[in-house]
C-alpha positions as CSV (number, residue, x, y, z in Angstrom):
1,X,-169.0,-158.2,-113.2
2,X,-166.1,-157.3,-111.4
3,X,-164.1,-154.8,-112.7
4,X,-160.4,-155.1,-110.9
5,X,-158.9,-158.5,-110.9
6,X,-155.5,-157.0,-109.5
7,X,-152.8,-160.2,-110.1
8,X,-150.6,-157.5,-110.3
9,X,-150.7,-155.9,-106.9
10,X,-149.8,-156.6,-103.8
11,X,-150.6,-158.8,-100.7
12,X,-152.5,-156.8,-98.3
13,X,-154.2,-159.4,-96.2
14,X,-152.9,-163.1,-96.2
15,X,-153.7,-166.1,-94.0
16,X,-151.1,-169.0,-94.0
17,X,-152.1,-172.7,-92.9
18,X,-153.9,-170.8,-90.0
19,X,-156.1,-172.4,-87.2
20,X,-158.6,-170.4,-85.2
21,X,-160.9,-171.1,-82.4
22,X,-161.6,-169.8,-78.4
23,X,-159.9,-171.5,-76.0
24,X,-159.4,-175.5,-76.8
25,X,-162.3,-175.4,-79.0
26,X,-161.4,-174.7,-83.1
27,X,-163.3,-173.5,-85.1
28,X,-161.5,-173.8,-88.5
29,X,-158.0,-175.0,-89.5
30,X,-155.9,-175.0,-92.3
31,X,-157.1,-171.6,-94.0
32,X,-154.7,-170.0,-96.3
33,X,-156.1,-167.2,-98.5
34,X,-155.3,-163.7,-99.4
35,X,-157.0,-160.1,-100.6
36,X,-154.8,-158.2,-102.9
37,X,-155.0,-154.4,-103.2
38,X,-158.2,-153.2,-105.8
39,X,-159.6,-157.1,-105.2
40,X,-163.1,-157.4,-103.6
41,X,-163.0,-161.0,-101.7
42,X,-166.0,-162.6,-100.5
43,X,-165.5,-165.1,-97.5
44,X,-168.5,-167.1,-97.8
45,X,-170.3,-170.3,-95.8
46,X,-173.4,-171.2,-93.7
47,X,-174.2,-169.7,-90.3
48,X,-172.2,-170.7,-87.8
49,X,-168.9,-171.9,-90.3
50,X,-166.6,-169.4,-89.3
51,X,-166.9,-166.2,-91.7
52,X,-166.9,-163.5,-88.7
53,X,-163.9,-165.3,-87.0
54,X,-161.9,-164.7,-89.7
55,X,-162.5,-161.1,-89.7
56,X,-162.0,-160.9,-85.7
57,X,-158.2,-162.4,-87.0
58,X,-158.1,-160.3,-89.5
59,X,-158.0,-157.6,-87.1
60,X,-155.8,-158.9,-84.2
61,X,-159.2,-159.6,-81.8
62,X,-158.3,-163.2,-81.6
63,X,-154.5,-164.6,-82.9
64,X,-154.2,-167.5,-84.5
65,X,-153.8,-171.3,-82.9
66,X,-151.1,-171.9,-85.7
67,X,-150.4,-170.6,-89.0
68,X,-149.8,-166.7,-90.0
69,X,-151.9,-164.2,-90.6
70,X,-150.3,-161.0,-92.2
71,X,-151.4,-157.6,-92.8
72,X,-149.9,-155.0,-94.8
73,X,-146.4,-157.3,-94.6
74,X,-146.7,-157.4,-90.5
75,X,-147.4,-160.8,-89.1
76,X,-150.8,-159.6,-86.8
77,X,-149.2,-162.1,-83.7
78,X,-145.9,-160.0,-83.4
79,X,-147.7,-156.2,-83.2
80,X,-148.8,-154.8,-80.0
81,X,-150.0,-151.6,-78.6
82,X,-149.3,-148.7,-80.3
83,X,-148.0,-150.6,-83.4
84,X,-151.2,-152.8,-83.2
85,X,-153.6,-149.5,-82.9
86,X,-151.6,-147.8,-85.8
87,X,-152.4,-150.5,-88.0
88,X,-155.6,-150.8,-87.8
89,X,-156.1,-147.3,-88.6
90,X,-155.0,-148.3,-91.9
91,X,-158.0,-150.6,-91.8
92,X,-161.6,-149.8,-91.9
93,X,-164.5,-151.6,-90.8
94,X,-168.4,-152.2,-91.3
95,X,-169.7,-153.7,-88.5
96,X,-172.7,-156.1,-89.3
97,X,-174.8,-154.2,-86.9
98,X,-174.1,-150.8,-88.0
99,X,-172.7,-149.8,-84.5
100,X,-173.3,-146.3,-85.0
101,X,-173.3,-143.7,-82.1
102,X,-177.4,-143.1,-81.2
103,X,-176.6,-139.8,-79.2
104,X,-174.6,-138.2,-82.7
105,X,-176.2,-137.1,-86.0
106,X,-175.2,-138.4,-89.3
107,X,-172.5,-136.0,-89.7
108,X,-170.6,-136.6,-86.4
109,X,-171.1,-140.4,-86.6
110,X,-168.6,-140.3,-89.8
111,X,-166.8,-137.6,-88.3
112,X,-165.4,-139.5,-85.7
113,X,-162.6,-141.1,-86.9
114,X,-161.3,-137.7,-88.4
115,X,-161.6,-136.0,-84.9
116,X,-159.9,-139.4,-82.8
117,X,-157.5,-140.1,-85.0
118,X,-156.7,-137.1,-87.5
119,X,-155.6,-133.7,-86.7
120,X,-156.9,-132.4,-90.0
121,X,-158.8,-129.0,-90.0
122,X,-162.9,-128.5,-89.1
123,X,-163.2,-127.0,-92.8
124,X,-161.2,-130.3,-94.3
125,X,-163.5,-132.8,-91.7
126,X,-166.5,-130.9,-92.7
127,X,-165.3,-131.7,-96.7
128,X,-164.4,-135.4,-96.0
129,X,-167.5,-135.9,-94.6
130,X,-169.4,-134.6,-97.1
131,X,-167.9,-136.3,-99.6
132,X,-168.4,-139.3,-98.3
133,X,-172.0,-139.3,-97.8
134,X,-172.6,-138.2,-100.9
135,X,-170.4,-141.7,-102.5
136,X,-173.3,-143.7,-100.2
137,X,-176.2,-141.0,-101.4
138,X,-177.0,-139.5,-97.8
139,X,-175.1,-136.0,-98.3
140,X,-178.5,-134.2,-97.5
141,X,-179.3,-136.6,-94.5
142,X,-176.0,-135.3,-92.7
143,X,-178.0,-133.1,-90.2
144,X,-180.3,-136.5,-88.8
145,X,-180.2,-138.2,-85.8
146,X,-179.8,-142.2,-86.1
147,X,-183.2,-142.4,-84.7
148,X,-184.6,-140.7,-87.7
149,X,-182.8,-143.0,-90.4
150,X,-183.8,-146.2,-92.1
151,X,-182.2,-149.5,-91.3
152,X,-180.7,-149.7,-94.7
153,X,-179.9,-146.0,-94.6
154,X,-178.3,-146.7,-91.5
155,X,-176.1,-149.2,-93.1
156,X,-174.9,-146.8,-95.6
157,X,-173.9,-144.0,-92.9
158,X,-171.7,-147.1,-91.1
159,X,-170.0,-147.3,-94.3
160,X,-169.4,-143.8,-95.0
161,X,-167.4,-143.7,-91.7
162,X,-165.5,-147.3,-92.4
163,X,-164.4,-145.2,-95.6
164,X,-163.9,-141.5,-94.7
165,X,-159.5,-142.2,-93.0
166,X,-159.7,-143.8,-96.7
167,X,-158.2,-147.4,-95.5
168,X,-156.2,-149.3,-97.7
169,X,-158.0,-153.1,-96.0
170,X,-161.8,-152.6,-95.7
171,X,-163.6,-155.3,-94.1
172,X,-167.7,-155.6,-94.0
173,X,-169.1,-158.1,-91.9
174,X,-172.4,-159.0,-93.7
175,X,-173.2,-155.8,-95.3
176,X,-176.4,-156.6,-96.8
177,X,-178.0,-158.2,-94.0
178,X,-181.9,-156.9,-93.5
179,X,-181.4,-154.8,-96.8
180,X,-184.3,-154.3,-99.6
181,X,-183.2,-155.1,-102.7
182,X,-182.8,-152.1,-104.3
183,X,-180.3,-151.0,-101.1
184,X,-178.6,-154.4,-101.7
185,X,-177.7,-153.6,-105.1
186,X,-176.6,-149.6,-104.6
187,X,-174.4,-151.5,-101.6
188,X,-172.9,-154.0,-103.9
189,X,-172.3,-151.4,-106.5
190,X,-170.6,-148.7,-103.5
191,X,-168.1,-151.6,-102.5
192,X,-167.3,-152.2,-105.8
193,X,-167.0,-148.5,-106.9
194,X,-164.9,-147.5,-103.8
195,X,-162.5,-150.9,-104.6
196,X,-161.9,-149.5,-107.3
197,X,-162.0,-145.8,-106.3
198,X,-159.8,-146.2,-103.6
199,X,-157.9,-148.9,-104.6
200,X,-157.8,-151.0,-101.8
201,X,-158.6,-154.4,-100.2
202,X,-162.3,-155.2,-99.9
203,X,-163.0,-158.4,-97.7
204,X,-166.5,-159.3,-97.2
205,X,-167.9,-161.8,-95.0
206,X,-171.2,-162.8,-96.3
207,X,-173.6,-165.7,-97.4
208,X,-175.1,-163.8,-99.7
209,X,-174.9,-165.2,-103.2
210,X,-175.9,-163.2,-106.3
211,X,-174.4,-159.6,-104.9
212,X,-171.0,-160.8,-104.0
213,X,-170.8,-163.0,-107.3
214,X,-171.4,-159.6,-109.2
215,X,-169.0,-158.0,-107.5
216,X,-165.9,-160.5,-106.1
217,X,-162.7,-161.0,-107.6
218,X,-162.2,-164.1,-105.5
219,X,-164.1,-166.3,-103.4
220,X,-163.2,-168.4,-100.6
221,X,-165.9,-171.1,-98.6
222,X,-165.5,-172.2,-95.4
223,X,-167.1,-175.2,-93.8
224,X,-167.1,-177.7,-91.6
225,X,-164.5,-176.6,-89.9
226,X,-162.0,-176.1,-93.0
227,X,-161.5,-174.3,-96.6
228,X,-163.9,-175.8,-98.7
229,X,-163.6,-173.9,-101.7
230,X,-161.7,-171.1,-103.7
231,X,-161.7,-169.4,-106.8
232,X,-163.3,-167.1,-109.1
233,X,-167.2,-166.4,-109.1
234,X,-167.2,-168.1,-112.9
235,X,-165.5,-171.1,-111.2
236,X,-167.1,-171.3,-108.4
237,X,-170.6,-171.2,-110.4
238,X,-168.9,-174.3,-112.7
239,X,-168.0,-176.5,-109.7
240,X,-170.0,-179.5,-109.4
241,X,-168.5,-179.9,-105.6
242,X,-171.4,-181.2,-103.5
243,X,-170.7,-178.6,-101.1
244,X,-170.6,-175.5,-103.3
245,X,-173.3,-176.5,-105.4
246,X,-175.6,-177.3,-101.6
247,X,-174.4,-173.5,-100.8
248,X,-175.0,-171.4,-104.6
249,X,-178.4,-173.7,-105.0
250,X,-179.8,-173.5,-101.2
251,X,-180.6,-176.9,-101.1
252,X,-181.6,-178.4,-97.8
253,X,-179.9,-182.4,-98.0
254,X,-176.3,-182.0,-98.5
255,X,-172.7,-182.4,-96.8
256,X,-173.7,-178.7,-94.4
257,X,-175.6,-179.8,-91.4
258,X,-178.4,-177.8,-90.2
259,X,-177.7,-178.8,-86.4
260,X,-174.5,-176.9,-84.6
261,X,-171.8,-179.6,-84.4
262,X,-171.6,-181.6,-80.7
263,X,-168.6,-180.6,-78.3
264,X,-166.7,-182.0,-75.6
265,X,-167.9,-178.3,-73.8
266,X,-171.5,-179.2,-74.5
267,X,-171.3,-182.7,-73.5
268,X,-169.6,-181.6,-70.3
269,X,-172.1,-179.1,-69.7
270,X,-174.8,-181.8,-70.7
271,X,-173.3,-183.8,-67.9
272,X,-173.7,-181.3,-65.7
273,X,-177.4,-180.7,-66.0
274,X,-177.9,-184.0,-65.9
275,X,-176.3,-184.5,-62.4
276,X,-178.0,-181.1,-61.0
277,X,-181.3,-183.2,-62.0
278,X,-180.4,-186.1,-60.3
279,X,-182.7,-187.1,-56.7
């Protein structure tokens, strides 16, 4: 269960009445949610809904059609350049593929962010490190190339370095994609141990069920094209909301559509296959 509901602290993340989407195309609109400091938050809903486009606003890669979306007090829209850069080093991020550096070891992989954006000593990296991979149980894997890690251990070492500059927003982009069970749990239970630890904002984009209700504070569901949903696992797990309970049970007939919703762009580029087969 979680352990930190924090009503108490403050507003680290927060979107208000926001709209996102690429170009003229939006993908979800009226969102308002927040993640407080020592709060795990799970962002939650099918493939395809939306999750990792809140995290890529979360972090200034896209800015929003309308609405606000503020970290750390700062409306994202209004920072730029060095500003922008020094505020995401107050973030830290676990990228759903890992993207760990193939040519470094273990060690230098979660060293990097010391050595780009630290000036701390080698004896004090060489600690941090150390430290860290220990909290995610690969201390004695330090010396390893990627290429002679598991996928799940793999996983771990990316979240070792998303936590070594000790962030105070940490956001996971499906963190327990391809994991075995047993590495799905120990992941659950790091995320919630270094909330806690560390006592910042955890935001996790994920569809996965049991793990993030253990562990959440708060829950938000997106769908067709909108907030669905919010509140607390043990409210969430009440709700007899056709969409939630379609989601928590997995069952196929229900108000989320299997098939990706039609466009104008795909119509317009059905159009134009169409013509290229005409005589």
């Amino acid at each position: 269960m979680p352990m930190n509901t924090a009503s108490s602290s403050g507003t680290i993340l927060q979107f208000t009445d926001v709209a996102l989407g690429y170009g003229d195309f939006t993908v979800l609109s009226g969102i308002s949610l927040e993640a407080r400091k020592g709060q795990v938050v799970a962002l939650m809903g099918g493939s395809g809904s939306g999750k990792t486009t809140l995290l890529r606003a979360a972090t200034a890669q896209i800015l929003p059609q309308s609405g606000r979306v503020t970290v750390f007090g700062q409306d994202i829209a209004q920072v730029q350049g060095e500003a922008l850069r020094k505020l995401r080093q107050r973030m830290g991020v676990l990228f759903q593929q890992g993207a760990l550096f193939t040519d470094l070891n273990v060690f230098e992989n979660v060293a990097f962010p010391l050595r780009e954006h630290t000036h701390i000593s080698e004896s004090q990296i060489n600690d941090r490190v150390l430290e860290k991979l220990d909290a995610v149980g690969l201390k004695a894997a330090a010396h390893l190339h990627i290429s002679e890690i598991s996928g799940g251990m793999a996983r771990r070492v990316a979240l070792a370095r998303a936590i070594v500059l000790e962030p105070e927003l940490i956001l996971y982009d499906e963190p327990f994609a391809g994991l075995d069970p047993i590495s799905l749990g120990i992941t659950a239970r790091l995320i919630r141990d270094l909330t806690d630890k560390l006592g910042c904002a955890s935001v996790l984009i994920t569809h996965d069920v049991n793990e993030s209700f253990a562990i959440a504070d708060q829950v938000y569901m997106v769908g067709q094209g909108k907030l669905i949903a919010e509140g607390t696992p043990t409210e969430l797990s009440a709700s007899q909301d056709s969409y939630v309970r379609q989601f928590l049970d997995g069952q196929p007939d229900g108000p989320i559509a299997f098939h990706y919703p039609v466009s104008p762009a795909f119509n317009k580029w059905l159009e134009q296959r169409k013509g290229r087969r005409t005589p």
